[in-house]
Every structure is written in structure tokens, then in C-alpha cells.
C-alpha positions as CSV (number, residue, x, y, z in Angstrom):
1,X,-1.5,14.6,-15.9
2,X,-2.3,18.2,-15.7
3,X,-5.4,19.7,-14.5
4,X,-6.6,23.4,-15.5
5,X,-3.1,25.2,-15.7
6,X,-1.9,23.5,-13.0
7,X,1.0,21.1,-11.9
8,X,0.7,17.2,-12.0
9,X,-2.2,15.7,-9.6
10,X,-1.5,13.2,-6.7
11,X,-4.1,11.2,-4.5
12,X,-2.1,9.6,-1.5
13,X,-4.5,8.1,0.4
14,X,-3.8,5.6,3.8
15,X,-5.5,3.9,6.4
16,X,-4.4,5.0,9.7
17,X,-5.1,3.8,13.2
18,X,-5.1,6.7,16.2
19,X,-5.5,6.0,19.9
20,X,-7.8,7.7,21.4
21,X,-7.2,10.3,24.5
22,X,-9.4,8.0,26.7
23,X,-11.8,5.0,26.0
24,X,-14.9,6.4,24.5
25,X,-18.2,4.4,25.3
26,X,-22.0,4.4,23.5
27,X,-24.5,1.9,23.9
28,X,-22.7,-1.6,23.7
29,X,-19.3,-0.2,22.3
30,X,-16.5,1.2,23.7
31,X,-13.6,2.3,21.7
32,X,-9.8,2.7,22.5
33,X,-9.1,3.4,19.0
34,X,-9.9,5.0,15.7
35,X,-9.0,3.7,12.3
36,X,-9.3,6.5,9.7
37,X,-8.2,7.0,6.6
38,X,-6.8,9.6,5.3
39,X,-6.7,10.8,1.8
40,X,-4.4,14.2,1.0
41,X,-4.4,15.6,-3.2
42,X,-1.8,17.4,-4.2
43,X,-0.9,19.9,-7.2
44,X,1.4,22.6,-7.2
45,X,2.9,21.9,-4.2
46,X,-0.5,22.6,-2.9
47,X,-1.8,19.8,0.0
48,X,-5.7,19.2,0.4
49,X,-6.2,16.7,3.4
50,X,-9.4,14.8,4.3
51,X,-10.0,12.2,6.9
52,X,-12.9,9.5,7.2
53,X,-13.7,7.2,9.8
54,X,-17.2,5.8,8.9
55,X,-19.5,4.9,11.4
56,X,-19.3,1.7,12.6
57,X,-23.4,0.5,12.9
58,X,-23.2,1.3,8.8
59,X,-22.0,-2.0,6.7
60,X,-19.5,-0.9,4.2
61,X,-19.2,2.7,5.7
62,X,-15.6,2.1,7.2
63,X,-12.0,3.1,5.8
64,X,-11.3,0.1,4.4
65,X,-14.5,0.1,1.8
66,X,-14.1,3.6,1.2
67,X,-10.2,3.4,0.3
68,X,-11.3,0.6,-2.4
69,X,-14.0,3.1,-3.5
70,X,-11.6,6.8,-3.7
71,X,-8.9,4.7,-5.1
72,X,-11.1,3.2,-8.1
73,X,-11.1,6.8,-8.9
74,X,-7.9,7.9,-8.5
75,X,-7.0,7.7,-12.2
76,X,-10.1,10.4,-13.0
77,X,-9.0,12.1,-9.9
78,X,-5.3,12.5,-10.5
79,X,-6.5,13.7,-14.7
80,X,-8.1,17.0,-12.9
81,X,-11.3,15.9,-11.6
82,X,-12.6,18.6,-9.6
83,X,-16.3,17.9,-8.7
């Protein structure tokens, strides 16, 4: 589809796991890792790129919830939604 005068719309969006430089500790946690995910649009051979890794004391803030939610609306997304 075509958004605007523009090119065809694309959401790509992946879940990604990156290491961490050094282990990174807060009350009762310590992390090695970061899983993120990452979510780029693209229209005339134009990239936006956006990352997300949640927090992890917030149920059903993580990159696994929030993939299921941004690609429930890739269809309005990938039409020209812009807002």
C-alpha cells in the first residue's frame, strides 16, 4: 500500500537478544543480557528504527507482549498510519 505520495510501507520487527558489556546489578537482579526488540518501518528506501526492552518489574511490558501488540497493527501501519 501507499501512504501520502510515498513508496510501499514495511514494519519488520524482531526480537533480539544483546549481551551486555558487563553484568549489570539492581536490587535482587543482575543481568548479563538484554532482549529487545526491535521494530525498523520503511518507505522509500527510507529506514526508521526503534528498540524496546520493557522493564522487567512491569507484567506484560517486555518484547515479547509488545511484538504481539505492534504486529496486530502492522496492517494499519504498513496502509500509512502515521500517528
Amino acid at each position: 500500500m501507499q501512504t501520502r505520495g510515498t513508496g510501499p510501507v514495511t514494519l519488520r520487527l524482531a526480537i533480539e537478544k544483546f549481551l551486555l558489556k558487563e553484568p549489570f546489578h539492581i536490587t535482587g537482579h543482575t543481568m548479563v543480557d538484554s532482549e529487545v526488540l526491535t521494530a525498523e518501518v520503511e518507505a522509500n528506501g527510507l529506514v526508521g528504527r526503534g528498540e524496546s526492552a520493557g522493564v522487567y518489574y512491569q507484567p506484560g511490558d517486555n518484547p515479547h507482549d509488545n511484538f504481539k501488540l505492534l504486529d496486530a497493527q502492522r496492517q494499519r501501519v504498513e496502509a500509512g498510519l502515521d500517528r
